[in-house]
PLY file of the C-alpha trace (Angstrom):
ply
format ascii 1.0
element vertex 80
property float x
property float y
property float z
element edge 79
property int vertex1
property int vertex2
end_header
-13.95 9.29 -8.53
-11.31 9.98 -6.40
-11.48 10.93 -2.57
-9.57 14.31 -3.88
-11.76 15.38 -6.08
-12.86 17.54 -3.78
-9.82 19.80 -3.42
-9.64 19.70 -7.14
-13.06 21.43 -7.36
-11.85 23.99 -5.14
-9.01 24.58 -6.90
-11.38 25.23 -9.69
-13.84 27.50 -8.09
-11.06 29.58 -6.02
-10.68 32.26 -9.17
-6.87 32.54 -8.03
-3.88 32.22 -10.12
-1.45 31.20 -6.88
-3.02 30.01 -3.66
-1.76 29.10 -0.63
-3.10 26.59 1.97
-2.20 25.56 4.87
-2.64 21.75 5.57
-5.22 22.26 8.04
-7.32 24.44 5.71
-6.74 21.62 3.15
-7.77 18.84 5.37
-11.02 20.76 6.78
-11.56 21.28 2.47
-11.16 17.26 2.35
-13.07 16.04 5.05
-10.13 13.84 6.22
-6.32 14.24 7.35
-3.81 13.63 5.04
-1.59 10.88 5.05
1.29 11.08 7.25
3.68 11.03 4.19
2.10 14.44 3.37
3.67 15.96 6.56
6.91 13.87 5.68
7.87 13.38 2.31
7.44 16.10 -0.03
7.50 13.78 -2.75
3.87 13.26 -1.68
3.51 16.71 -3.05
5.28 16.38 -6.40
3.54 17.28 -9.47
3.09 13.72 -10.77
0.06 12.20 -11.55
1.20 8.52 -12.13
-0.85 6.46 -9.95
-1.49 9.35 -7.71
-4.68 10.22 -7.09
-4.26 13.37 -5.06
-1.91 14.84 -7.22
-4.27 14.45 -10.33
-6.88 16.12 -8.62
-4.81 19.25 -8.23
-2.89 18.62 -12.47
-6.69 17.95 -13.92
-7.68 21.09 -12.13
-4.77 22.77 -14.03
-2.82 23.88 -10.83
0.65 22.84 -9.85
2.52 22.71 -6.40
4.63 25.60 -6.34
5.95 25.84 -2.88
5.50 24.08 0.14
6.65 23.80 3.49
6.27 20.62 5.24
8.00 22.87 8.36
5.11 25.50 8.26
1.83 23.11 6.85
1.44 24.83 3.91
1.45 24.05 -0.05
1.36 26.39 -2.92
-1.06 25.86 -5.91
-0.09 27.76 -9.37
-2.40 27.64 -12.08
-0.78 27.03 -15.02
0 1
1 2
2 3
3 4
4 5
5 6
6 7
7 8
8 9
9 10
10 11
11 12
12 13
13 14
14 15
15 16
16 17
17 18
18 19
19 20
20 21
21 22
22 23
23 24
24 25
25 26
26 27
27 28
28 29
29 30
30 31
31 32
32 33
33 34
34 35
35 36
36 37
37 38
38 39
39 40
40 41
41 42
42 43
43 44
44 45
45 46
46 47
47 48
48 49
49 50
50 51
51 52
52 53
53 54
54 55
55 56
56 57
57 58
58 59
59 60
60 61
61 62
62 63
63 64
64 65
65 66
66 67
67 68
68 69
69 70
70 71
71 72
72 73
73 74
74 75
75 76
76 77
77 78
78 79
C-alpha cells in the first residue's frame, strides 16, 4: 500500500472525466505536503509509474496528468 493510495481512490470516486486540483486541495486529500520536487520539477508529475509510487496511484486509477502548473499549484487529471 502506498501513502497515495489515497488520491488514487479519489480519483476513482470523483465521477469526472478531467479534474483539476490545486496542490493544496491535493495535499489536504493526502493528509501530508508533497515533496518539494512536486513544486519544482514537473518531472515529479510525469505519467510514469516506474518506481513511482505517486504516479501509480493516479495510472492504476486510470487518470493521467494532463496539465499542470507548478506557477499556479495546480495539476490536471484526464481519465483515460
Amino acid at each position: 500500500m502506498s501513502k497515495y493510495d489515497v488520491l488514487a481512490d479519489y480519483l476513482k470516486t470523483c465521477g469526472k472525466t478531467v479534474i483539476r486540483l490545486s496542490f493544496d486541495t491535493i495535499e489536504e486529500i493526502l493528509g501530508f505536503k508533497l515533496p518539494q520536487s512536486a513544486h519544482k520539477f514537473k518531472e515529479w508529475w510525469s505519467n510514469n509509474d516506474m518506481g513511482h509510487s505517486h504516479a501509480a496511484g493516479w495510472l492504476g486509477a486510470n487518470y493521467k496528468v494532463s496539465n499542470l502548473s507548478q506557477t499556479d499549484k495546480w495539476v490536471e487529471f484526464t481519465k483515460e
